[in-house]
Backbone as numpy.savetxt, mean C-alpha at the origin, in Angstrom:
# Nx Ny Nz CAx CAy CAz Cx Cy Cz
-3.42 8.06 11.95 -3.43 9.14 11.00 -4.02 8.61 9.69
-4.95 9.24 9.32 -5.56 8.71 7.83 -5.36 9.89 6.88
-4.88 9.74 5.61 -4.78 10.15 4.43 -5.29 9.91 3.27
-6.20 10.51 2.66 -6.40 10.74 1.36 -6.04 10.37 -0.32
-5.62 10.46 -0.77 -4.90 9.71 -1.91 -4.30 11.25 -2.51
-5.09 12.71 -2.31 -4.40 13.77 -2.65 -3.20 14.28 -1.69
-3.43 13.77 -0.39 -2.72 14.20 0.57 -1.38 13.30 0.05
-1.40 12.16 -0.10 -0.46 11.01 -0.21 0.22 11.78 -1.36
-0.16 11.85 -2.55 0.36 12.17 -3.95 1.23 14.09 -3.43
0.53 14.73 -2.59 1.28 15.93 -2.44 2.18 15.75 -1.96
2.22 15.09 -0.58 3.81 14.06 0.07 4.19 13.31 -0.63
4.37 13.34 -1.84 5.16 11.88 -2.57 5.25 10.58 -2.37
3.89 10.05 -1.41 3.76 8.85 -0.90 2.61 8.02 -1.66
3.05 7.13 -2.47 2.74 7.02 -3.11 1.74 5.49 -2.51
-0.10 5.73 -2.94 -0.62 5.36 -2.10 -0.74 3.45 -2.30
-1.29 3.05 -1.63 -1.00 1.27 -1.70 -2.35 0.70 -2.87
-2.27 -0.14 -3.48 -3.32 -0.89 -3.82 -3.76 -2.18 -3.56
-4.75 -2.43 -2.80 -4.74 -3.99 -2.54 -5.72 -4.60 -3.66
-4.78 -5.46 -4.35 -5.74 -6.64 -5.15 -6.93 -7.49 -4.62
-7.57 -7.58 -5.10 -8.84 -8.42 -4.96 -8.17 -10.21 -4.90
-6.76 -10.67 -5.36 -6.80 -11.85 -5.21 -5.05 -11.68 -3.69
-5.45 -10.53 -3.22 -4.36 -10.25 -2.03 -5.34 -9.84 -0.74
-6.62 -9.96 -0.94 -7.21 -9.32 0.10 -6.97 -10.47 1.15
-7.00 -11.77 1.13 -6.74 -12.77 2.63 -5.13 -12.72 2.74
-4.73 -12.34 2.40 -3.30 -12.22 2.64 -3.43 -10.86 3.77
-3.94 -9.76 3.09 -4.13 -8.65 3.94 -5.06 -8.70 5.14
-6.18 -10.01 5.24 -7.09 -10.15 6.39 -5.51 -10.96 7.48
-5.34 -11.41 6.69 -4.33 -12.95 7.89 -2.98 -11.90 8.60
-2.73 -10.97 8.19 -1.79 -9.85 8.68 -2.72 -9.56 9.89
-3.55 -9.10 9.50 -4.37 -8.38 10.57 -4.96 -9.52 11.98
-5.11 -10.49 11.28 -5.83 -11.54 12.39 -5.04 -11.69 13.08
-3.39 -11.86 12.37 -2.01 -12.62 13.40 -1.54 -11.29 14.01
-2.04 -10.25 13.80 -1.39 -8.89 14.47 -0.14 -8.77 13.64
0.23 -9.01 12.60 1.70 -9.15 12.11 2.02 -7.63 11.28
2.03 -7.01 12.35 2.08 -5.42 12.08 3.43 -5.51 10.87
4.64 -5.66 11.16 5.73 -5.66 11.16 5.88 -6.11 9.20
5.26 -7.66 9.04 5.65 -8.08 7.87 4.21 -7.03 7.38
2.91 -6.42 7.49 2.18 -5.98 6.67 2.70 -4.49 6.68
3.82 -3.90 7.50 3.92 -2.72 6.66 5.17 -2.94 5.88
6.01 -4.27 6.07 6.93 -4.24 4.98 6.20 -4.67 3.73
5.03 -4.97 3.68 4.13 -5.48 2.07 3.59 -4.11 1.89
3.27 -3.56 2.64 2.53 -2.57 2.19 4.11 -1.66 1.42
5.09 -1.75 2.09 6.25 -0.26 1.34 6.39 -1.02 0.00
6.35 -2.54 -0.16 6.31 -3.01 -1.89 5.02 -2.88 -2.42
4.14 -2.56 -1.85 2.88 -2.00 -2.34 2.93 -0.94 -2.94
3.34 0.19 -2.60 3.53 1.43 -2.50 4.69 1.87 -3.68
5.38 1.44 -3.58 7.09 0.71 -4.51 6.27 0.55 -5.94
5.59 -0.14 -5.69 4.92 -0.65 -7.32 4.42 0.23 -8.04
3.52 0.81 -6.85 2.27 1.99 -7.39 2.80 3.17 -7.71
4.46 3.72 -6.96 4.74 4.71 -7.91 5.62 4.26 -8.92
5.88 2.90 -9.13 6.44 3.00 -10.56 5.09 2.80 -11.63
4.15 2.09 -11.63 3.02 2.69 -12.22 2.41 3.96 -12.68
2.95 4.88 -11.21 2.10 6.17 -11.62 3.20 6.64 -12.11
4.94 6.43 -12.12 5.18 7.20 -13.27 5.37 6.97 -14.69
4.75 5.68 -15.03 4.92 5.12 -16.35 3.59 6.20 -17.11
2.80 6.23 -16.03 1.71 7.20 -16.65 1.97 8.54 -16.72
2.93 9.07 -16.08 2.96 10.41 -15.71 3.62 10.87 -17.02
């Protein structure tokens, strides 16, 4: 299922950002198949980005 960043923000899911100095962290998830620990990084991904978006809001 792929989503949008408007779709995400209408569901209150607040969307992930990957850093430029996190991107081999995010390749080595994927190489080791380590489904499991990259969607628990990704929900503190996500965690961050809506306390960001509501410091702006």
């Amino acid at each position: 299922m792929t989503y949008n960043i408007l779709d995400l923000l209408k569901n209150n899911i607040s969307p992930i950002v990957i850093e430029k100095e996190d991107r081999v962290k995010y390749f080595e998830f994927i190489r080791n198949k380590d489904i499991d620990n990259m969607a628990k990084w990704f929900k503190e991904l996500s965690l961050r980005e809506q306390e960001r978006i509501k410091k702006i809001i």
